[in-house]
C-alpha positions in Angstrom: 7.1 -11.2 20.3 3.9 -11.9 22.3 2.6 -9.3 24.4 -0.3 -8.3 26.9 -1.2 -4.7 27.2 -3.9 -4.5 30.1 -5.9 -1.6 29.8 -5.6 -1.7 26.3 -9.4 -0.3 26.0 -8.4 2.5 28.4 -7.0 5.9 27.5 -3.6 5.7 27.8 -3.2 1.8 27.2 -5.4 2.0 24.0 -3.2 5.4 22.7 0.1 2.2 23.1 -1.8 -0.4 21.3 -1.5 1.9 18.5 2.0 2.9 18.9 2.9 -0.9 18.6 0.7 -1.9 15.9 2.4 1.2 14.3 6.2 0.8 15.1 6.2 -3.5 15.8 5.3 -6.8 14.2 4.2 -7.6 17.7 1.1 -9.8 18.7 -1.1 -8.5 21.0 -3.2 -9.8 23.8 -5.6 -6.7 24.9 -6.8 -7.1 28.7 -9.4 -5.0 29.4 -12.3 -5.1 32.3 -14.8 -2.9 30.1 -15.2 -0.6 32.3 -16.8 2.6 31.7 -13.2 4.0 31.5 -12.9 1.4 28.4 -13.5 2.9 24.3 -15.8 0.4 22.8 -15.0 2.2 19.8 -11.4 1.6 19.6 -12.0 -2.3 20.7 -14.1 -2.4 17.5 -11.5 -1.3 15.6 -9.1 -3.9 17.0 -11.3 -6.9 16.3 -10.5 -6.1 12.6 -6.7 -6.5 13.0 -5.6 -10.2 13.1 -2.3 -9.0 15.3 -4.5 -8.5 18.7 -6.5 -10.6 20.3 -9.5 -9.0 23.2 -9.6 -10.4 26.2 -12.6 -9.0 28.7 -11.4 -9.8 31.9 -11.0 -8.3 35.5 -7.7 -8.3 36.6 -8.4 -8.6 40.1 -10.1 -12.1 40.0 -8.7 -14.3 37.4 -6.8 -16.8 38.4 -4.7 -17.6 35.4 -5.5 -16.7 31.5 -5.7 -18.8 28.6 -3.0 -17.4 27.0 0.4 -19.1 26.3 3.8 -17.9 25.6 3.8 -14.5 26.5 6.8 -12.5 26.8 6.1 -8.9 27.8 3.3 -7.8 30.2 2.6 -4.1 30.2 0.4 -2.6 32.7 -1.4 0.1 31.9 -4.9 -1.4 33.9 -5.8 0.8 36.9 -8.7 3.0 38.7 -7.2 6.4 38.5 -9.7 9.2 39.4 -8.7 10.5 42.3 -12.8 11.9 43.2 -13.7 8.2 42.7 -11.3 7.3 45.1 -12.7 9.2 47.8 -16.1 8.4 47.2 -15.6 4.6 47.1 -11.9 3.5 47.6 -12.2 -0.1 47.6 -12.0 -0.7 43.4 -8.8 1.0 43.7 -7.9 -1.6 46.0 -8.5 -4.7 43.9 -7.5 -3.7 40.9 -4.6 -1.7 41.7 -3.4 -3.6 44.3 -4.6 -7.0 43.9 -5.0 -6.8 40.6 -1.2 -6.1 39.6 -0.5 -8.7 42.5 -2.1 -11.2 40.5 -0.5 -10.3 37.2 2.8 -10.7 38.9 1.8 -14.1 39.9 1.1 -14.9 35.7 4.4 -14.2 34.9 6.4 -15.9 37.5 4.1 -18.7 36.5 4.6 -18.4 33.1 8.0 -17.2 32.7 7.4 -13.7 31.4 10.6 -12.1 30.0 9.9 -8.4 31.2 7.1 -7.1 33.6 6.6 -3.3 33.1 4.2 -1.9 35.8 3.2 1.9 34.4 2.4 4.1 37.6 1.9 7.7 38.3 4.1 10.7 39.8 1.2 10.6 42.7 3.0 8.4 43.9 6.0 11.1 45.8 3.0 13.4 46.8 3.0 16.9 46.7 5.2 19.6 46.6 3.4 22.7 48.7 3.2 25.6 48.0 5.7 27.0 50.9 8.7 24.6 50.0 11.6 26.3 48.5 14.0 23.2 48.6 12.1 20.6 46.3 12.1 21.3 42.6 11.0 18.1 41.5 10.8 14.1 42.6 13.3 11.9 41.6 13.3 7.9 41.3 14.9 7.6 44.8 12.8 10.2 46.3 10.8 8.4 49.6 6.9 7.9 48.5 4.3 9.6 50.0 0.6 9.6 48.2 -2.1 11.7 49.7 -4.9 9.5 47.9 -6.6 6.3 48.2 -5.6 6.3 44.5 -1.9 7.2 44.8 -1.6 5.0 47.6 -2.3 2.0 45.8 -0.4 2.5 43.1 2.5 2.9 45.5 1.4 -0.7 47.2 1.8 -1.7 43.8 5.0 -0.4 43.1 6.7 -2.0 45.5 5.0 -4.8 44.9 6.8 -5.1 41.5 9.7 -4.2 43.0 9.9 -6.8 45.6 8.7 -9.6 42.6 11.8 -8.4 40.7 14.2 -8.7 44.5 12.3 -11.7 45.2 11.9 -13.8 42.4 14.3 -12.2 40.0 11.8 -11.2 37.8 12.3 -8.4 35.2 10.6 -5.2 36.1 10.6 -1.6 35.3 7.8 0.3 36.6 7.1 3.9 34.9 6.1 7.0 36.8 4.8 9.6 34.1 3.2 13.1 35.1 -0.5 13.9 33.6 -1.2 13.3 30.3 -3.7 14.9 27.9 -4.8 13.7 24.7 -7.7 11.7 22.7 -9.8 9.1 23.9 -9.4 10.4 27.5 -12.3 9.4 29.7 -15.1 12.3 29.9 -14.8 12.6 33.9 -11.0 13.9 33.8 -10.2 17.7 34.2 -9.7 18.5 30.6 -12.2 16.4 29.1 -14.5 17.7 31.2 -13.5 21.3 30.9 -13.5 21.4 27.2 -16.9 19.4 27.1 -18.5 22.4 29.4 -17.2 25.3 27.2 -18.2 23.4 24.1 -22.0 23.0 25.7 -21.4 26.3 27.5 -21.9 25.2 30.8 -20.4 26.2 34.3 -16.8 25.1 34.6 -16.2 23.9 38.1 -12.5 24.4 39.4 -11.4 23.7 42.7 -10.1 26.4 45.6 -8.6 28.6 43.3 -7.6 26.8 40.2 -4.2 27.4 41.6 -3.2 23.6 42.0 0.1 23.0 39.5 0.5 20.2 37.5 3.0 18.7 34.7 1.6 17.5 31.6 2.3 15.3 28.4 0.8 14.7 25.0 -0.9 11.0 25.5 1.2 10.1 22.4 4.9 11.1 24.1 4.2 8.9 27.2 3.8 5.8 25.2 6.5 6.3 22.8 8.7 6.5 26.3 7.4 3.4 27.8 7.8 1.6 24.5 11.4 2.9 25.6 11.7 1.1 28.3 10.1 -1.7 27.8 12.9 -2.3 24.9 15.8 -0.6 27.1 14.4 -0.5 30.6 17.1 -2.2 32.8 15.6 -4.7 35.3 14.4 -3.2 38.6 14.8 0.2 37.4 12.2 3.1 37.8 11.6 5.7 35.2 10.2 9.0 35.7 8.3 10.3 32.4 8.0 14.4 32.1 8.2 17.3 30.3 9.3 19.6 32.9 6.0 21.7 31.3 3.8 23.6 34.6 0.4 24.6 34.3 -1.7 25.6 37.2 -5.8 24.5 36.8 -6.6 27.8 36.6 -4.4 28.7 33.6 -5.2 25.6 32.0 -9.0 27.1 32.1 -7.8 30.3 30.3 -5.7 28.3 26.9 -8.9 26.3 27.0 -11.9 29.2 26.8 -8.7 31.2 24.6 -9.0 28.4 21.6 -12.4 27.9 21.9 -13.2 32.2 21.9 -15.6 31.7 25.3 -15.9 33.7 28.3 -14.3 33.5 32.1 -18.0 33.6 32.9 -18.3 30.3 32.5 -16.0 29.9 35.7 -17.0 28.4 39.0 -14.7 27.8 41.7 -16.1 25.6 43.9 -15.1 23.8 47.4 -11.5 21.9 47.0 -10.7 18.7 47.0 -10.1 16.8 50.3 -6.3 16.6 50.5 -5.9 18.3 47.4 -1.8 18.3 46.5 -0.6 21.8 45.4 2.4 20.8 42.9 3.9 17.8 41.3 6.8 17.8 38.9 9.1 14.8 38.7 13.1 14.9 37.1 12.8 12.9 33.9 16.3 13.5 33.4 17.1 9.5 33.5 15.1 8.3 30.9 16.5 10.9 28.7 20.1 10.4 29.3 19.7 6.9 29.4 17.4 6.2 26.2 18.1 9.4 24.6 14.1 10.0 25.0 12.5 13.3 24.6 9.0 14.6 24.5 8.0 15.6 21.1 4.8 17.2 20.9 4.3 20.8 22.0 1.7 21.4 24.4 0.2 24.2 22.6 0.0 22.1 19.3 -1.2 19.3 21.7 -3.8 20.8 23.6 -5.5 21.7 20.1 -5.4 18.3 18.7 -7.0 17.3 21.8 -9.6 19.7 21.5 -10.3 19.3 17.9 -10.9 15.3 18.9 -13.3 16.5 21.5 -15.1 18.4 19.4 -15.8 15.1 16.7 -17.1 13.2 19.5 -19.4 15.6 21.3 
């Protein structure tokens, strides 16, 4: 089996470039822009594995790759930081718009068995903090992003969709919640967080820290793509959650708990433009249909993660 993984440099791609060179015999082609989002480390210690080959390219202007007989294309390649994508929106516009657009053009070209486009829970918006109805999103649920970030990946979402209505392509696209774990880029909430209690700097947490989110071990999320990209029936969505809730705010107290700081070292500070209060999404399909659960335990994950942290300080 030949397969691209773009974003393989990234956090989450480069966490499922392991899993498969773990659990497959499959060949790899790695796409990855470089960015500063990319782990030159890791793509050093793929150039020593003859099962993956490095490709540094930008999604969102090649015209075709140099790469033959390929017959699984997983997406992992996206901007995601949803600051960045108020301060300057437009790279989320080529390469998560454009960018999948033109990867969905490769393998209609080439004849790519199975397309699987990995998106974001973002996607349904927010539940607020005064709905009683909503407990969580599921696959049919109408989209409705707040971000420049969110709303491309929606774009892109039913951009797959209407390749796999219009063409008859293969797709599953993936919608996971957030995920935690090593090789996480330094700008993201807990990366950041843990890097400023380490260094015993101010913590900044937005409004109230009161914002809820739903996380999963890095490790859990690919283990369920890997899922469907063996199972995933074509056209399908797949939500990806551990039904596990954690306000920002609590998240900042396990943190300074592990690592035996003080609250002091909390700042709240102005919130974010259009912040969402809540997102939790019904993974219930992915586990009745692929008998998939999350593994790790968040407590048990959260101090693996910080223990990485801590190496590469």
């Amino acid at each position: 089996m030949n397969v691209i993984v773009t974003g393989g440099l990234g956090f989450i791609g480069s966490n499922f470039i392991e899993l498969l060179l773990e659990k497959t015999d499959w060949v790899i082609h790695c796409i990855d822009n470089e960015t500063y989002a990319a782990d030159l480390n890791f793509k050093e210690s793929l150039k020593k594995n003859r099962r993956v080959t490095l490709h540094h390219v930008d999604i969102s202007n090649f015209k075709d790759l140099s790469v033959s007989n390929i017959d699984y294309i997983i997406n992992f390649a996206a901007e995601s930081h949803v600051d960045n994508s108020i301060e300057d929106p437009e790279p989320f516009i080529n390469t998560n718009i454009v960018g999948t657009f033109n990867l969905l053009k490769y393998a209609r070209k080439n004849n790519v068995k199975k397309f699987i486009h990995v998106s974001t829970d973002e996607v349904y918006g927010a539940i607020e903090k005064n709905e009683t109805e909503r407990q969580s999103f599921k696959e049919i649920d109408i989209l409705n992003p707040s971000s420049v970030y969110s709303s491309s990946k929606a774009a892109s979402d039913l951009i797959v969709n209407s390749f796999f209505k219009t063409y008859n392509i293969h797709t599953c696209i993936t919608r996971c919640c957030n995920n935690y774990g090593p090789r996480q880029n330094k700008e993201k909430f807990l990366p950041k967080l843990i890097r400023n209690i380490l260094t015993n700097q101010p913590i900044p947490v937005y409004g109230k820290g009161d914002n809820i989110r739903e996380w999963i071990y890095v490790k859990d999320h690919c283990e369920a793509v890997l899922n469907v990209v063996k199972n995933g029936r074509a056209g399908e969505i797949y939500n990806i959650g551990t039904g596990y809730l954690l306000s920002n705010i609590s998240l900042v107290y396990r943190v300074l708990f592990f690592l035996k700081k003080s609250e002091e070292l909390i700042e709240f500070v102005e919130d974010r433009k259009g912040h969402d209060f809540k997102y939790h999404i019904n993974s219930s399909k992915i586990r009745q249909e692929m008998n998939w659960q999350p593994k790790i335990n968040f407590i048990y994950g959260l101090k693996q993660t910080i223990d990485f942290y801590k190496n590469v300080l």
